[in-house]
C-alpha positions as CSV (number, residue, x, y, z in Angstrom):
1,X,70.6,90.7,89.9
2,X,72.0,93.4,92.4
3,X,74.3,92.8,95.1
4,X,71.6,93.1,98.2
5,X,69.4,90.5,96.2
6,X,72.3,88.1,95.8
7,X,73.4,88.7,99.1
8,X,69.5,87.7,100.4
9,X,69.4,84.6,98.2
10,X,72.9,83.6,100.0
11,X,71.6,83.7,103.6
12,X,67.7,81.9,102.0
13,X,69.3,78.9,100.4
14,X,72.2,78.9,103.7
15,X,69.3,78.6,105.9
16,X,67.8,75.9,103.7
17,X,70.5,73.7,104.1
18,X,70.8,74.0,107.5
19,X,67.4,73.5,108.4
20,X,67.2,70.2,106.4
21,X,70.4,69.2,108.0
22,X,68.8,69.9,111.7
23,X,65.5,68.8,110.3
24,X,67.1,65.1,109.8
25,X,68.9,65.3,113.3
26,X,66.5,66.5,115.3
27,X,62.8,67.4,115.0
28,X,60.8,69.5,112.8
29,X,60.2,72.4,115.7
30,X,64.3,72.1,116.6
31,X,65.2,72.1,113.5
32,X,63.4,75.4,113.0
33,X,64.2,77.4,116.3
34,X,67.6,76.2,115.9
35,X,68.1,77.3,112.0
36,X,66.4,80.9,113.0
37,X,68.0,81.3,116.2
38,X,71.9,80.0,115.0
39,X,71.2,81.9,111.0
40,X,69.9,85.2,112.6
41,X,72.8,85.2,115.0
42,X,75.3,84.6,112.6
43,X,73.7,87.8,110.4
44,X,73.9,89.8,113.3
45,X,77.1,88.9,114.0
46,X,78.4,89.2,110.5
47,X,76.7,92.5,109.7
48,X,78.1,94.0,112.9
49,X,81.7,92.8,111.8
50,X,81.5,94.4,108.3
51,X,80.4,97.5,109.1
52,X,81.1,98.4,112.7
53,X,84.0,96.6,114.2
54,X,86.4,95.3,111.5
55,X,86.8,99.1,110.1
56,X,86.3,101.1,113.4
57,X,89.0,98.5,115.8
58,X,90.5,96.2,112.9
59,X,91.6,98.4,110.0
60,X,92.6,101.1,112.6
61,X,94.9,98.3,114.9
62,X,92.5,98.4,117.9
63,X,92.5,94.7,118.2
64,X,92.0,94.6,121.9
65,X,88.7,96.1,121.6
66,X,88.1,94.2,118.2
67,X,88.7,91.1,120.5
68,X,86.7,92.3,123.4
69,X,83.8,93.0,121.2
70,X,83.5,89.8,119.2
71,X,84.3,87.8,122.2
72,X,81.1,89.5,124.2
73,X,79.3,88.7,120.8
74,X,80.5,85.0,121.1
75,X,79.2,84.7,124.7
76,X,76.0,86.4,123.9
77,X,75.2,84.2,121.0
78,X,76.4,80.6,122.5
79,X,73.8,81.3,125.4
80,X,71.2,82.6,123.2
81,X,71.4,79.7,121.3
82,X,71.4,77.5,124.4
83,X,68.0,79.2,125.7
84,X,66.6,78.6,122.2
85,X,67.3,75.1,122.4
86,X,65.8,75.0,126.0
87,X,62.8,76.9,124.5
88,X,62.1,74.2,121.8
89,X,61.9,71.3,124.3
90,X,59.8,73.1,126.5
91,X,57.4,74.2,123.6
92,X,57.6,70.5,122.6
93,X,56.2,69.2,125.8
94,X,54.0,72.0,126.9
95,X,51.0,70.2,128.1
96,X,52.2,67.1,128.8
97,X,53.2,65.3,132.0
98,X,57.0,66.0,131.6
99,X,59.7,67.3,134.0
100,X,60.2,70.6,131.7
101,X,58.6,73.9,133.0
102,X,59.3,77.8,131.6
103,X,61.5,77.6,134.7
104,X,63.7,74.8,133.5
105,X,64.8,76.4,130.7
106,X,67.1,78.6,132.7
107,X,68.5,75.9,134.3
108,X,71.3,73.7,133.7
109,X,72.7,70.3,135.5
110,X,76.4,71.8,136.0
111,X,79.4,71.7,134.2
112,X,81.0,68.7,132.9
113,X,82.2,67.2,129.4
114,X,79.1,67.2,127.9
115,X,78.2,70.6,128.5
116,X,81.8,72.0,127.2
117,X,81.1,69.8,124.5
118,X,77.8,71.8,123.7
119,X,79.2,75.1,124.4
120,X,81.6,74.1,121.5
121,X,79.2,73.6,119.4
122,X,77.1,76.2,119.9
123,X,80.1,78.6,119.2
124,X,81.0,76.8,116.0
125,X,78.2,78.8,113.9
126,X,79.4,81.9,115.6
127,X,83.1,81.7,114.8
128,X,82.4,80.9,111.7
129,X,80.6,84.2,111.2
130,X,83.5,86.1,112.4
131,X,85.8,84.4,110.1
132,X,83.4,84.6,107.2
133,X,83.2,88.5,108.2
134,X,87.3,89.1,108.4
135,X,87.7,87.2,105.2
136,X,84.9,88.7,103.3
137,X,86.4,92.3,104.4
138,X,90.1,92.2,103.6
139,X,88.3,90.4,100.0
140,X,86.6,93.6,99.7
141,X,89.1,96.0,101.1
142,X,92.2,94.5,98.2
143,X,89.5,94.9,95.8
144,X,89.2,98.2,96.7
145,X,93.2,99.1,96.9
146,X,93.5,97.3,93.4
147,X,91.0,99.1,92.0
148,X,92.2,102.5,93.3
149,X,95.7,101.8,91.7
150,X,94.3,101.0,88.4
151,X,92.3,104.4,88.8
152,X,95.3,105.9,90.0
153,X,97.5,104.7,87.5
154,X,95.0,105.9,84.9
155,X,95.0,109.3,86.8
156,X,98.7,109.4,86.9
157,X,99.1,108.7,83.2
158,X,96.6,111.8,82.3
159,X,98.9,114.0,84.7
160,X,102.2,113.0,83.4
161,X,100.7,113.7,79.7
162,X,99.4,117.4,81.0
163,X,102.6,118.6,83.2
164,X,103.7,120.6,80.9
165,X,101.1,122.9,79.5
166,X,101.7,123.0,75.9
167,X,100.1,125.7,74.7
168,X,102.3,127.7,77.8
169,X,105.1,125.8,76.4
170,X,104.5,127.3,72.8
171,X,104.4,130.7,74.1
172,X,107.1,130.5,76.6
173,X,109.7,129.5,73.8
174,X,108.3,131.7,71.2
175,X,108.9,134.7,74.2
176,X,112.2,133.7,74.6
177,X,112.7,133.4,70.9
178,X,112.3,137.1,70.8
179,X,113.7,137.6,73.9
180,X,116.8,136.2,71.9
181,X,116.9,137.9,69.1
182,X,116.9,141.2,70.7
183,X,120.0,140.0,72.6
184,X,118.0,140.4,75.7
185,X,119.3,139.1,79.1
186,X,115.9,137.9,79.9
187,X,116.3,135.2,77.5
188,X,119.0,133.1,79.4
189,X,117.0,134.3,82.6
190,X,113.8,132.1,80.9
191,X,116.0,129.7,79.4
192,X,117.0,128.5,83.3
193,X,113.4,129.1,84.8
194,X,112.4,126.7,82.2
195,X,114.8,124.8,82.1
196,X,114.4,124.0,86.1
197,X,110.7,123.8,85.5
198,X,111.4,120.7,83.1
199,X,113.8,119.1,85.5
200,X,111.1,118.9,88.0
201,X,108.4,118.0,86.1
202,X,110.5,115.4,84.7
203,X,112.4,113.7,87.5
204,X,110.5,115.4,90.6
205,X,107.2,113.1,89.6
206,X,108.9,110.4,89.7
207,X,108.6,110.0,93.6
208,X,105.0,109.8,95.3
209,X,105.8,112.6,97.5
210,X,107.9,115.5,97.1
211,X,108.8,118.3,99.9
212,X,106.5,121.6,99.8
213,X,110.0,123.2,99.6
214,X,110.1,122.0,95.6
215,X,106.6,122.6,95.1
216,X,107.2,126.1,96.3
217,X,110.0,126.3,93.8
218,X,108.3,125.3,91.1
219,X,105.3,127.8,91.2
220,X,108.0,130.4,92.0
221,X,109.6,129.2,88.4
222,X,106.4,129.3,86.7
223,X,105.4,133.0,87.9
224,X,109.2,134.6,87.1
225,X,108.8,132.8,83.3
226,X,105.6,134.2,83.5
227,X,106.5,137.7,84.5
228,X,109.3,137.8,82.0
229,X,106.4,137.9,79.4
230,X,105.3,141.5,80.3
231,X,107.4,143.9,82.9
232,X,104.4,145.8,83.5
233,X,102.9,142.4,85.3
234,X,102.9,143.6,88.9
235,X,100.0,142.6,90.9
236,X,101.2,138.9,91.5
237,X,101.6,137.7,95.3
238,X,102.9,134.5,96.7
239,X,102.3,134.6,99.9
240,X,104.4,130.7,101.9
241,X,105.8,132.3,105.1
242,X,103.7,130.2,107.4
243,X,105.1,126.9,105.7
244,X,106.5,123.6,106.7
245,X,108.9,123.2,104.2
246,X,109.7,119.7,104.7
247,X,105.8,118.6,104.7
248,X,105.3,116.2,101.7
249,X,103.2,116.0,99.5
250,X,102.1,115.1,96.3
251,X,104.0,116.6,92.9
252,X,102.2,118.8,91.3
253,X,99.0,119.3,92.9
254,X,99.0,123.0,93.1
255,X,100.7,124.1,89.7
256,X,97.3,123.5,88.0
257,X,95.2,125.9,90.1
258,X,97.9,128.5,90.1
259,X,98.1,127.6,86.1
260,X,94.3,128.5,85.4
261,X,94.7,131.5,87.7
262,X,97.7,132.8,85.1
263,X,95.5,131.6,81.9
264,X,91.8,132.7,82.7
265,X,92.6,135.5,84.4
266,X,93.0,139.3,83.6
267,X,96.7,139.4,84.9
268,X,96.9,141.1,81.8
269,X,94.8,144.1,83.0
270,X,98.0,145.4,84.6
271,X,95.9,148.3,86.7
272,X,92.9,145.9,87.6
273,X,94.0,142.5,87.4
274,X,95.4,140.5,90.3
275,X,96.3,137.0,91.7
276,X,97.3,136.3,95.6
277,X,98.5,133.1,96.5
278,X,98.8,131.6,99.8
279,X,100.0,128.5,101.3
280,X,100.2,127.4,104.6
281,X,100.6,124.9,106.8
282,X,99.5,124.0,110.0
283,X,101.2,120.5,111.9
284,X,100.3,118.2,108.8
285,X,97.8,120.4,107.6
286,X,98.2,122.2,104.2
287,X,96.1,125.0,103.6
288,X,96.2,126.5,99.6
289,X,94.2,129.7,98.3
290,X,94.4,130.7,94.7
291,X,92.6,134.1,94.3
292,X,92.5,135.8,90.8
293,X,90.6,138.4,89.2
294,X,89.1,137.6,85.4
295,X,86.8,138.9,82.8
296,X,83.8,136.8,81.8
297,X,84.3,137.6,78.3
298,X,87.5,136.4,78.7
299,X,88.0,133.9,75.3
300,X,90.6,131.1,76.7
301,X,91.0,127.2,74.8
302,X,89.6,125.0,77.0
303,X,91.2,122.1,75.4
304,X,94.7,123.3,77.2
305,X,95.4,123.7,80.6
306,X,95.8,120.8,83.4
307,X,91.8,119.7,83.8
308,X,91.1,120.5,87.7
309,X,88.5,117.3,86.9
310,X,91.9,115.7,86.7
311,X,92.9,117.4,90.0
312,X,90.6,116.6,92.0
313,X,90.5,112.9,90.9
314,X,93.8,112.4,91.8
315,X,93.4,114.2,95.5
316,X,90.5,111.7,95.5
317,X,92.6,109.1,94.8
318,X,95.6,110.1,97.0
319,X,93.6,111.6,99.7
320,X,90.4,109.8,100.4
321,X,88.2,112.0,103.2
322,X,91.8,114.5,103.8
323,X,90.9,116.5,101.5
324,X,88.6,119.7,100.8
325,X,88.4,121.5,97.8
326,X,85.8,124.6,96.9
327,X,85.7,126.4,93.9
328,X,83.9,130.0,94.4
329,X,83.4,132.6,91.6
330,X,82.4,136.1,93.2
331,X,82.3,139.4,91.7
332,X,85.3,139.1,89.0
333,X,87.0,136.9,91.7
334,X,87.5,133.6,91.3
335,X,88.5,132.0,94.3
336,X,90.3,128.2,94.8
337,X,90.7,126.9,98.5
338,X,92.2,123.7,99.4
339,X,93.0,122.1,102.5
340,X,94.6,118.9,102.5
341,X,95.7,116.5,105.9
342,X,99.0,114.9,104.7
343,X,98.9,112.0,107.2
344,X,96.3,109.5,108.2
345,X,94.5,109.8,111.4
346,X,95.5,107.3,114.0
């Protein structure tokens, strides 16, 4: 059984029991005009709750209006229930010699004990729907947070095992291997590159967020080691003038498009081939483009590499509606843009 047919066999068998319970109070046409009236209230006011004012006012700290709004819907309801009752001893003596007319059900005697006594009880079913509503949303909204930090946490285990390209790795050390052995400066030069690329990858991860200052670092690090491969690499451009460096965000989200940029392109192609990145930022906006040229008949090991499936789960995960991502493949151009809104809207 789904969740909308549980969740209609709920309010069925709730109305049941209500109507039998009214049914051995009252009479047979009160107990029914009081079970629809005070059950299709409480659904309305339920219903409006979850999906309209807990997560427009609540969740967002607008409790003034969340209190305004509930407290008209309180008001509303107690004298809706009132005219129902009204309504059910007028249908009851229609056509008999009694003092009740369609005019009498607008009318009331004044207000004294008893009737604060009924407007109590009237607004018993009603605050219980509210309550019902708040409860049953923060049940559903931990759900939710638990079950995006076991995703998360699953995410996050799949990035820490990919940081480190290990094919890149393999060739990077087998470069400075020969770098080496021809007693070639370039081999400490990669040596530190590397070795700052590990200390980041290894102790920068650790924290949720990291400045865009030691992202930018990073990829700088990558591209150097990567240069150091070939001097005739040229056409490589990282463009981060127009950047907050002090904006955080999250470790390593950009290495892996800048990665596949370097590994599926035709860098190689040293008249042709081209990569231009740029990042910017704009207030606690990031803005990422990853632009490289490539060969379709380009043969590249799709097992290696940092899966941008992966990425984009985790911007999912850490970003939920802050986040755009398009992938565009035009010409021999492949194209990454990314925007990102580092802070929650208020």
């Amino acid at each position: 059984m789904n969740k909308k047919w549980k969740y209609i066999l709920f309010w069925v068998l709730y109305a049941f029991f209500i109507f039998m319970l009214y049914n051995i109070l009252t009479n047979y046409l009160q107990a029914i005009m009081r079970t629809v009236g005070i059950i299709g209230l409480q659904i309305i006011v339920f219903y409006v709750n979850i999906n309209y004012l807990l997560p427009k006012y609540y969740s967002k700290k607008k409790f003034l209006l969340f209190g305004f709004f509930n407290t008209s819907l309180l008001f509303i309801s107690v004298y809706t229930i009132d005219f129902l009752i009204h309504l059910s001893y007028y249908i009851k003596h229609i056509g008999r010699r009694h003092s009740y007319t369609i005019g009498s059900v607008f009318e009331y005697d004044g207000f004294d004990i008893r009737s604060v006594e009924i407007i109590f009880n009237h607004m018993m079913p009603i605050l219980l729907a509210i309550f019902f509503s708040f409860m049953y949303y923060n049940f559903k909204e931990q759900k939710k947070r638990e079950e995006k930090e076991v995703l998360l946490a699953k995410a996050e285990k799949s990035f820490l095992v990919s940081q480190i390209n290990p094919h890149f790795l393999f060739n990077t050390l087998n470069n400075i291997y020969s770098l080496t052995l021809d007693n070639n400066l370039k081999g400490a030069q990669a040596i530190l590159e590397l070795s700052k690329m590990l200390d980041y990858s290894l102790y920068g991860t650790s924290k949720n967020t990291v400045s865009l200052k030691e992202e930018i670092q990073y990829i700088n690090h990558f591209i150097s080691l990567f240069k150091l491969k070939d001097d005739m690499i040229k056409n490589v451009v990282f463009n981060f003038d127009d950047v907050n460096s002090k904006t955080q965000i999250a470790p390593m989200l950009l290495i892996p498009f800048v990665e596949n940029a370097f590994k599926h392109g035709s860098i190689e192609d040293v008249i042709n081939g081209s990569i231009t990145i740029t990042l910017k930022t704009r207030n606690d906006i990031v803005l990422f483009d990853c632009k490289n040229s490539f060969l379709p008949e380009k043969s590249v090991d799709q097992s290696n590499g940092i899966g941008i499936t992966n990425v984009k789960r985790r911007l999912e995960l850490l970003y939920p509606d802050r986040h755009e991502i398009r992938i565009l493949k035009k010409g021999n151009y492949h194209n990454v843009h990314l925007i990102i809104a580092t802070q929650h809207e208020t």
